[in-house]
C-alpha positions in Angstrom: -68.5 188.2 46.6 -71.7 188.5 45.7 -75.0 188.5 48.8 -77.1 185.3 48.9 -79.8 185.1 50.9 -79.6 181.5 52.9 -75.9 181.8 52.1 -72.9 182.8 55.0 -73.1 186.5 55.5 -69.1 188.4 54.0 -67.1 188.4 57.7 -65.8 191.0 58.7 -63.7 192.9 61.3 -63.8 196.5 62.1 -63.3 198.8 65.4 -66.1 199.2 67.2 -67.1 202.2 69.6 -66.0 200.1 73.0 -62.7 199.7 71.9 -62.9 196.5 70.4 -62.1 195.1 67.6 -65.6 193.3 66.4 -65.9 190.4 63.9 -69.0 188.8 62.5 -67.1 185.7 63.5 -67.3 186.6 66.8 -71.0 186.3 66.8 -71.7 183.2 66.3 -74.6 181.8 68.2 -77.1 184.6 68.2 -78.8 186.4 65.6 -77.1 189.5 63.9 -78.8 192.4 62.5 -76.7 195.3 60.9 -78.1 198.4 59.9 -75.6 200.5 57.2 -76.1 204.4 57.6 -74.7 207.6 56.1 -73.2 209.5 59.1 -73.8 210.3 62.2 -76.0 212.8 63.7 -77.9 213.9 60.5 -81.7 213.9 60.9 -82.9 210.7 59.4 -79.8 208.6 60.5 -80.4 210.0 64.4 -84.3 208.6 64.0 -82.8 205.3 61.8 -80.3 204.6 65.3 -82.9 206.1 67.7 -85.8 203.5 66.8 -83.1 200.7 66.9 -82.4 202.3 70.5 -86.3 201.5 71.5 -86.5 198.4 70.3 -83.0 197.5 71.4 -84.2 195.4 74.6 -86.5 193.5 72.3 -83.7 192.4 69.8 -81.9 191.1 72.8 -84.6 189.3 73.8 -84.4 187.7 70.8 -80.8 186.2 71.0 -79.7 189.5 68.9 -76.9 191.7 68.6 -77.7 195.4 66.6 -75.0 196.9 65.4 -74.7 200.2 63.5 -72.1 200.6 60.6 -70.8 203.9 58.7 -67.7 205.5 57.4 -67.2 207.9 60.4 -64.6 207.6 62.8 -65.1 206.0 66.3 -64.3 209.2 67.8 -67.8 210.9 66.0 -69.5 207.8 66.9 -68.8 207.9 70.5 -70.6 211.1 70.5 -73.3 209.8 68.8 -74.1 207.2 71.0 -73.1 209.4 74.0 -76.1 212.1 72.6 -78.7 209.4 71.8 -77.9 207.3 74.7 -77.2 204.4 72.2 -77.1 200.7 73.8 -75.7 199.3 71.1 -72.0 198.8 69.4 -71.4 201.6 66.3 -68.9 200.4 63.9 -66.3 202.7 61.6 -66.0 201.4 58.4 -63.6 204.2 57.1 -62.6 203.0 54.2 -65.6 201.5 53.3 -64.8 197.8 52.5 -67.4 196.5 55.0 -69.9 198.8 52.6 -68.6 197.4 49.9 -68.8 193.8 50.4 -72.3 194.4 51.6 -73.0 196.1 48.4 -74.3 199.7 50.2 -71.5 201.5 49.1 -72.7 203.4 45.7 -73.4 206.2 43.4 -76.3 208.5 44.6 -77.6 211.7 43.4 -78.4 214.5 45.5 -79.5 218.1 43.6 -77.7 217.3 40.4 -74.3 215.9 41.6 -73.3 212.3 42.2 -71.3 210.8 44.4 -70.2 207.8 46.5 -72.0 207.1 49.4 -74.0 204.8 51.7 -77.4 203.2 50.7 -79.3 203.0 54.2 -79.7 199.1 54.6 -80.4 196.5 56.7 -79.2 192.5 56.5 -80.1 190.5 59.5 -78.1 187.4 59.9 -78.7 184.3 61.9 -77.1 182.3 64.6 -75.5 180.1 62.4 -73.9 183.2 60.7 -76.3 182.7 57.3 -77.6 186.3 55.5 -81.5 185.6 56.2 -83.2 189.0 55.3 -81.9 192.1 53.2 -83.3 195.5 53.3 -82.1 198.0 50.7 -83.0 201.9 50.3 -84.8 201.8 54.0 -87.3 204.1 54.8 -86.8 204.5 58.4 -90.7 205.1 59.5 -91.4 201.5 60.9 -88.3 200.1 59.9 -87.0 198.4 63.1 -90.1 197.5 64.4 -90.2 195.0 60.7 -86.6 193.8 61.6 -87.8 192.6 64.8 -91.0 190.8 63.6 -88.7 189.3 61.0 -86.1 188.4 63.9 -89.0 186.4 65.5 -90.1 184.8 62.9 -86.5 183.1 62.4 -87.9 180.7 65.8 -90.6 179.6 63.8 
């Protein structure tokens, strides 16, 4: 399945970091923004999840849920958020098939070698569960603060 903007967003359902078992489904009725990242804890994912943590009561304001996807275990995430005092759901995504249909999951070069991996990215979905906005290969400097003002503009 190929991402079109205007289109319904891929569903999903993965484990989330309450316990739960989360689905896009699930959702319906408020706006959705995921943010794809690498792993947890490593410098520019902590400030990716940390300026989603500020702006968190600002999302919810907005009718929105943030939620936070990677391929690392619940059991890392819970840390995560438990370090970071993170409001917001983390989802594992172990076997990256969420990444995949999302189209985040792909080769990257770091000093020479390639490999599989995440490519930090943002989709923000609306109420009526419809892929509105994409953001690929995020720089993290002002990110969320553009997700929200694009989150507001959806009432307009």
């Amino acid at each position: 399945m190929s991402l079109q903007l205007g289109k319904k967003a891929p569903k999903f359902k993965l484990p989330a970091s309450n316990g739960e078992i989360i689905s896009l489904m699930d959702l319906r009725g408020r706006n959705v923004v995921i943010f794809f990242y690498p792993k947890d804890m490593t410098p520019t994912c902590t400030e990716q999840a940390c300026d989603m943590r500020d702006a968190y009561h600002q999302f919810n304001d907005e009718n929105t849920v943030v939620l936070g996807i990677s391929p690392d275990p619940i059991k890392s995430h819970l840390k995560f958020i438990e370090k970071k005092e993170l409001p917001y759901l983390l989802l594992s995504d172990e076997g990256n098939k969420v990444c995949e249909q999302y189209g985040v999951w792909q080769m990257k070069k770091l000093y020479g070698r390639e490999y599989m991996g995440i490519v930090r990215s943002t989709f923000l979905i609306d109420a009526s569960g419809n892929l509105v906005r994409e953001w690929r290969k995020v720089k993290v400097k002002g990110h969320a603060i553009e997700v929200l003002n694009a989150v507001k503009e959806l009432k307009k």
